[in-house]
C-alpha positions in Angstrom: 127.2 147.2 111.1 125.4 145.9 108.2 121.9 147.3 106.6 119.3 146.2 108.8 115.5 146.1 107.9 113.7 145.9 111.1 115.7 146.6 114.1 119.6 145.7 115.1 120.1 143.7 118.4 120.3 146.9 121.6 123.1 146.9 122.8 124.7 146.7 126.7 124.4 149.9 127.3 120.3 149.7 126.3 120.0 146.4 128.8 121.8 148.2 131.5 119.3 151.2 131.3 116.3 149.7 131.0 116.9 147.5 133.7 117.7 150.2 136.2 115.0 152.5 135.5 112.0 150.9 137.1 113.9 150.8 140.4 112.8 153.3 142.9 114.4 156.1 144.1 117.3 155.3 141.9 118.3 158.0 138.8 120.1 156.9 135.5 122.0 159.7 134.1 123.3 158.7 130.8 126.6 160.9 130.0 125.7 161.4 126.4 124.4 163.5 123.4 120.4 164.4 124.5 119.1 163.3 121.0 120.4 159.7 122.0 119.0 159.4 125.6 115.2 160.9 123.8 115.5 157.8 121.1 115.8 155.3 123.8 113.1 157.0 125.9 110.7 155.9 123.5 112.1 152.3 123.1 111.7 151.9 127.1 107.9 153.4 126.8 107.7 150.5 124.4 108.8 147.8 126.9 105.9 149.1 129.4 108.5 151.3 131.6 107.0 154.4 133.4 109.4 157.0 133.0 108.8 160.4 134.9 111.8 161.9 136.5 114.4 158.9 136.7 116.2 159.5 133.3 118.5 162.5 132.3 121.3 163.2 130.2 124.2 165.4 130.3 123.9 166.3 126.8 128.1 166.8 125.5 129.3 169.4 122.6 132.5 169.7 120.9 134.9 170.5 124.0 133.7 168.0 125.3 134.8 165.3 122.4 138.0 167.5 121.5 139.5 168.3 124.6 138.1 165.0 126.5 136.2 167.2 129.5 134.1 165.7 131.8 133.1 168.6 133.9 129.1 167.9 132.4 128.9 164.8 134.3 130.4 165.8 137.2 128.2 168.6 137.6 125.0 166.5 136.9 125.7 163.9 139.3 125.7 167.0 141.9 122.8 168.9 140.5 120.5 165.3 140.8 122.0 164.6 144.0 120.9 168.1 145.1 117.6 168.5 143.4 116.0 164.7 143.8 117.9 163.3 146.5 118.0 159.7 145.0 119.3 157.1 147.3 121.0 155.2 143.8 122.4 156.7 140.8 123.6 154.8 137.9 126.3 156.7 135.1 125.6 154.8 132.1 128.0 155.8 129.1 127.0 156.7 125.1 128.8 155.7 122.2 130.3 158.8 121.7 131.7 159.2 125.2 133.1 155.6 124.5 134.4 156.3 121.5 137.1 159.4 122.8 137.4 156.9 126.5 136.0 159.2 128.8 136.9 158.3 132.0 133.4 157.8 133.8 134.7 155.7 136.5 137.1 158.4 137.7 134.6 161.0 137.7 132.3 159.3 139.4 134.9 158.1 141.9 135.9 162.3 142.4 132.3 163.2 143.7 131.0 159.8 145.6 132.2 161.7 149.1 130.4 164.4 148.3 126.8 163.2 147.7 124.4 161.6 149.4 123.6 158.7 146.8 125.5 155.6 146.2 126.8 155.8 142.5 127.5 152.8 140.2 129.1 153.8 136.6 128.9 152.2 133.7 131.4 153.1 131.1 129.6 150.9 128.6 129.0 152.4 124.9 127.4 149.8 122.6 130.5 148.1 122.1 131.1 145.4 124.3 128.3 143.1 123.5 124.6 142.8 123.4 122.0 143.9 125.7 122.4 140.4 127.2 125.7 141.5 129.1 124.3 144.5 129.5 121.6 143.1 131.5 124.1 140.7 133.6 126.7 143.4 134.6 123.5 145.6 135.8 122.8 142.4 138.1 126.1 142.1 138.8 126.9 145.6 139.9 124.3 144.8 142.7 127.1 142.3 144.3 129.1 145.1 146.8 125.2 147.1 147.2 123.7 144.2 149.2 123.9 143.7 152.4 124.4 139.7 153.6 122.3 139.1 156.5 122.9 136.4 159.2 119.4 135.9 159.6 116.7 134.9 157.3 112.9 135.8 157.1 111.6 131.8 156.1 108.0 134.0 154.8 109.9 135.5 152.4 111.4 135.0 148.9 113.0 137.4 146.2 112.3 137.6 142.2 115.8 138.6 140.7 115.8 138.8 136.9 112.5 140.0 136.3 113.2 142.8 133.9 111.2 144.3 130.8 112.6 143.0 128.0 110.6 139.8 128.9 107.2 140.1 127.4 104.3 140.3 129.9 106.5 140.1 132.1 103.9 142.1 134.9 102.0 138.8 134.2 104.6 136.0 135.1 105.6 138.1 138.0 102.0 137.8 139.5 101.6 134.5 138.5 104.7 134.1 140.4 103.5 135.7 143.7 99.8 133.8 143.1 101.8 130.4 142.8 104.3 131.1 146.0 100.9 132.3 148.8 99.0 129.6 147.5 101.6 126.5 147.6 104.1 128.2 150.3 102.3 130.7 152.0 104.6 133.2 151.4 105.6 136.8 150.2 107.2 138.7 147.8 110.3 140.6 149.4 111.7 142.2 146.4 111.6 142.0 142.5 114.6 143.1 141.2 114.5 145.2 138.9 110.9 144.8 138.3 108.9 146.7 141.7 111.3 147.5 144.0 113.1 150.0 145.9 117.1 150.5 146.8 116.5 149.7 150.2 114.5 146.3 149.4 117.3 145.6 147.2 120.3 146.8 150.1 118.1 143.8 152.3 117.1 141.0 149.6 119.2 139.0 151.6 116.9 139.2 154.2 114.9 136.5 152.5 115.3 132.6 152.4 115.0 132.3 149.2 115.8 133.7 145.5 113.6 132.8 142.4 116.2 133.7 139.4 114.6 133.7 136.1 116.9 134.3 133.8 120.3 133.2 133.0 122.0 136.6 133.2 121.2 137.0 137.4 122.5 134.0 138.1 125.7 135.1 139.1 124.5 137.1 141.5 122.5 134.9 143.0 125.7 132.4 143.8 127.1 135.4 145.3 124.6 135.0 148.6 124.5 132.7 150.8 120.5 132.9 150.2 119.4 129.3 148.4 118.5 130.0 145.4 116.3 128.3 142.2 117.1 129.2 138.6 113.9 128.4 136.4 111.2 130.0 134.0 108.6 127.7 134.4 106.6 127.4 131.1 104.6 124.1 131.2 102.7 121.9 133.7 106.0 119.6 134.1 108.3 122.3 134.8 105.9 124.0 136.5 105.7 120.6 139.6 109.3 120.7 139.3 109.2 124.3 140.4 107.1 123.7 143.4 109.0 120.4 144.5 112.1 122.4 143.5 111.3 124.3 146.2 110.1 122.2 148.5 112.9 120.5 148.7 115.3 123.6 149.4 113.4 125.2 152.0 112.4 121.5 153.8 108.5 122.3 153.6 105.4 120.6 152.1 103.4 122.6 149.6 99.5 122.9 149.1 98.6 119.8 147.4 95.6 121.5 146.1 97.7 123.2 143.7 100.0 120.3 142.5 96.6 118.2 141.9 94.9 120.9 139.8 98.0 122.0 137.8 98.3 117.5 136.8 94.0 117.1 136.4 94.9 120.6 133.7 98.1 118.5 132.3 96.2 115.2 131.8 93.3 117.2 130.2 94.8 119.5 128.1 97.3 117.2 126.5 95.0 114.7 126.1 92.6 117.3 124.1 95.9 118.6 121.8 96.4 115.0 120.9 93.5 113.9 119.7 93.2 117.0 117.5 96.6 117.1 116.2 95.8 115.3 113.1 98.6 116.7 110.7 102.4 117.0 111.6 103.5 120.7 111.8 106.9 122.4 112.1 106.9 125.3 115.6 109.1 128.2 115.5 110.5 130.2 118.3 111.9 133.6 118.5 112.8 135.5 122.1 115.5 135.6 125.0 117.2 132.8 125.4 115.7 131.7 129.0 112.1 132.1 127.1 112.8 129.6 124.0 114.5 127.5 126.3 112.0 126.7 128.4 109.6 127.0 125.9 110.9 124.3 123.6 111.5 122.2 126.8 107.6 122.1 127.1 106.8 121.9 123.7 109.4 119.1 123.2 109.6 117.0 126.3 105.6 117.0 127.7 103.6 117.7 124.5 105.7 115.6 122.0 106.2 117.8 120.0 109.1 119.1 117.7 110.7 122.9 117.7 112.5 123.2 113.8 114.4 126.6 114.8 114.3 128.4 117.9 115.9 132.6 116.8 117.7 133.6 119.9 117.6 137.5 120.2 120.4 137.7 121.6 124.1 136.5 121.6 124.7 132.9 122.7 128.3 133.6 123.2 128.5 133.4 126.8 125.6 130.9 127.3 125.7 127.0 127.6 123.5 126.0 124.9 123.1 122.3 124.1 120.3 122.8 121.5 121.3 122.6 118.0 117.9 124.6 116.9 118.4 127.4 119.2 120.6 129.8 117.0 121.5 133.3 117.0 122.2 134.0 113.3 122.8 137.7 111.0 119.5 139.0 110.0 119.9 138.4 106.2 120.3 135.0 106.9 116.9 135.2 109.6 115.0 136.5 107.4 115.9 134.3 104.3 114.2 131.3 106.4 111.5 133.3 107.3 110.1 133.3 104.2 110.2 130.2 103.1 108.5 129.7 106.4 104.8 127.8 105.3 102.1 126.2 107.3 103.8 126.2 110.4 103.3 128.0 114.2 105.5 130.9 115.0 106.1 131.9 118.7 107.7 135.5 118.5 108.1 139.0 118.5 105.8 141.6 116.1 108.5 141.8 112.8 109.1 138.2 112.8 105.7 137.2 112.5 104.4 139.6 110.3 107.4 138.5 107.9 106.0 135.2 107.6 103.1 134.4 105.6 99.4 133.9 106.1 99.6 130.0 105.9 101.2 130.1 109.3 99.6 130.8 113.0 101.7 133.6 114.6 101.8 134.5 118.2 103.3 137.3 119.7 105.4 136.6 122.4 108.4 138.5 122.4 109.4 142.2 121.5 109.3 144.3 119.5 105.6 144.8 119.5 104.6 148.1 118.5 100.7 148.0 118.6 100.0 146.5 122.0 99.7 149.1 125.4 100.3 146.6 128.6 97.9 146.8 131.0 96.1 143.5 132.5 98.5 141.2 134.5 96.8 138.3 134.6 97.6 136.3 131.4 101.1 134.8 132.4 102.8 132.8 130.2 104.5 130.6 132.5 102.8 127.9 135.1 99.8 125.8 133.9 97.8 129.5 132.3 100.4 129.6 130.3 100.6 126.4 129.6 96.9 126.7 128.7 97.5 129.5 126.7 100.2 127.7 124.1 98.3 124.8 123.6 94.8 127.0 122.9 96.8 128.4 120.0 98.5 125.0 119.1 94.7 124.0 118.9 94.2 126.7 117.1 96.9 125.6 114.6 95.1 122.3 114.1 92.0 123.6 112.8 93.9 125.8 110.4 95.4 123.3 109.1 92.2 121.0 109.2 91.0 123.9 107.1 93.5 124.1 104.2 93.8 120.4 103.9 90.4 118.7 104.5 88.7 118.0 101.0 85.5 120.6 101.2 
């Protein structure tokens, strides 16, 4: 790895963790020196996840590495099995225990008779890829732990991608749940890994259907027999395909009420951005994938308007990406066209747009962010608030630039 200035990319074995820890009664144990499980401790705090008892490390020493003994795991999957009775534990590797190919899958297989929890290893170190498989092998690992059910609850629906890494993301699930009872009349079943428990995940496929919001859980969806829509609906256009989406799957009519406010906001709203969108400006983008996708969708296809560069912050390799200005680049190279960024809007995390200079409009929208504690969950950014929200600040844009330019 080369020098880095802010932070390097986390890696898979940082997405599988912090995607397993919000689920209750579950425990990660990460098989590992403590210093490195206490580092990522405070990067999870960061993302808004509540740890208290669901993270623990083995710590290793030098027999350990020498001699290749894994009697330190085995002995702390028991000791958690006896002390906190979880009903899931996940074995998540380090780099170090990578690095000498401990055999975590073995151990774990030599004790699963012999406790109460189910157990799902991860021999992961860092060195397989990004936190973006990370994330999609925790989903995946999920495929054998559900149970498929013959016969469906039609009041019911599941949230399967929802995970921290997503900015706000406590906001677009609500705005999720507020959107579904007031155009379908229906509940929340689980939100994996988001608020839920191991036995709401054991019977997701109770439900009729599964929202999947990012591209990482949509394997597992197809796994199901469940119907299933894959969509992060930023916008007011993506936000009717959503709820006709939907309507067409599950053969019902939704509330009109809501379609007709969410096009009276559209009509408004872009009608006000146009007519005070007096210069041409360049809009950047920085986040997951699923975010600056759907993003530029809404900012290209209903608002008119053009995204120069949308910084991917994570890999593309294994993603389907037919947008030339969606990149994943080195960070040299990032931050070279960062600062030759001027007058523009930048969507994106804390480092990014404090990089940029002052002539720009920066809005944070991604991590990392290190100043902000998470609290309120109602300022979503997808459906028509969030669509309010972008175009407040592309409004906001305007006048700046109205300000620099305008003859005093």
């Amino acid at each position: 790895m080369g020098l880095i200035k802010h932070f390097p990319t986390p890696s898979d074995r940082m997405g599988i963790i912090w995607s397993a820890l919000p689920i209750k009664d579950a425990i990660v144990i990460e098989y590992g020196p403590a210093g490195t499980t206490h580092y990522g401790t405070e990067l999870f705090m960061e993302l808004g996840i509540n740890i208290e008892k669901q993270l623990h490390s083995t710590h290793i020493g030098e027999d350990d590495i020498v001699m290749g003994e894994t009697k330190r795991l085995k002995e702390a999957i028991l000791e958690i099995d006896k002390i906190y009775s979880p009903k899931l534990i996940f074995v998540v590797g380090s780099s170090l225990t990578a690095v000498v190919a401990s055999d975590i899958k073995a151990v774990c297989k030599s004790v699963e008779k012999i406790v109460n929890a189910k157990i799902i290893p991860f021999e992961h170190g860092g060195f397989r890829g990004d936190y973006s498989l990370g994330v999609k092998d925790f989903f995946n690992s999920f495929k054998n732990i559900i149970q498929k059910q013959q016969e469906k609850d039609y009041t019911k629906y599941n949230i399967i991608g929802a995970t921290h890494d997503f900015y706000r993301i406590g906001s677009d699930v609500e705005e999720i749940k507020n959107i579904m009872k007031q155009a379908f009349n229906m509940e929340v079943n689980c939100i994996l890994p988001y608020e839920c428990s191991v036995d709401s995940i054991i019977n997701m496929d109770n439900a009729c259907l599964n929202i999947v919001i990012r591209n990482e859980a949509v394997e597992l969806a197809k796994n199901f027999d469940t119907s299933y829509i894959y969509s992060l609906p930023y916008g007011y256009k993506m936000s009717l395909s959503f709820i006709k989406e939907i309507e067409s799957i599950l053969n019902i009519k939704a509330n009109d009420k809501i379609k007709q406010k969410i096009i009276q906001k559209q009509n408004k709203n872009i009608k006000i951005l146009k007519e005070n969108c007096f210069f041409p400006f360049n809009i950047y983008l920085e986040g997951n994938y699923d975010v600056i996708k759907s993003l530029s969708y809404f900012i290209e296809e209903e608002l008119g308007l053009k995204v120069k560069k949308a910084f991917c912050s994570h890999s593309l390799k294994n993603i389907d990406n037919d947008k030339d200005y969606i990149c994943y680049i080195p960070e040299e190279e990032k931050l070279n066209e960062l600062k030759n960024i001027k007058n523009s809007i930048i969507f994106g995390s804390e480092p990014t747009i404090n990089y940029c200079d002052n002539t720009n409009t920066k809005v944070l929208i991604s991590f990392p962010s290190f100043k902000n504690v998470f609290i309120a969950n109602h300022y979503p950014f997808i459906f028509d608030k969030g669509a309010d929200f972008f175009i407040e600040n592309m409004l906001k844009h305007c006048s700046n630039l109205i300000a620099e330019f305008m003859p005093h």
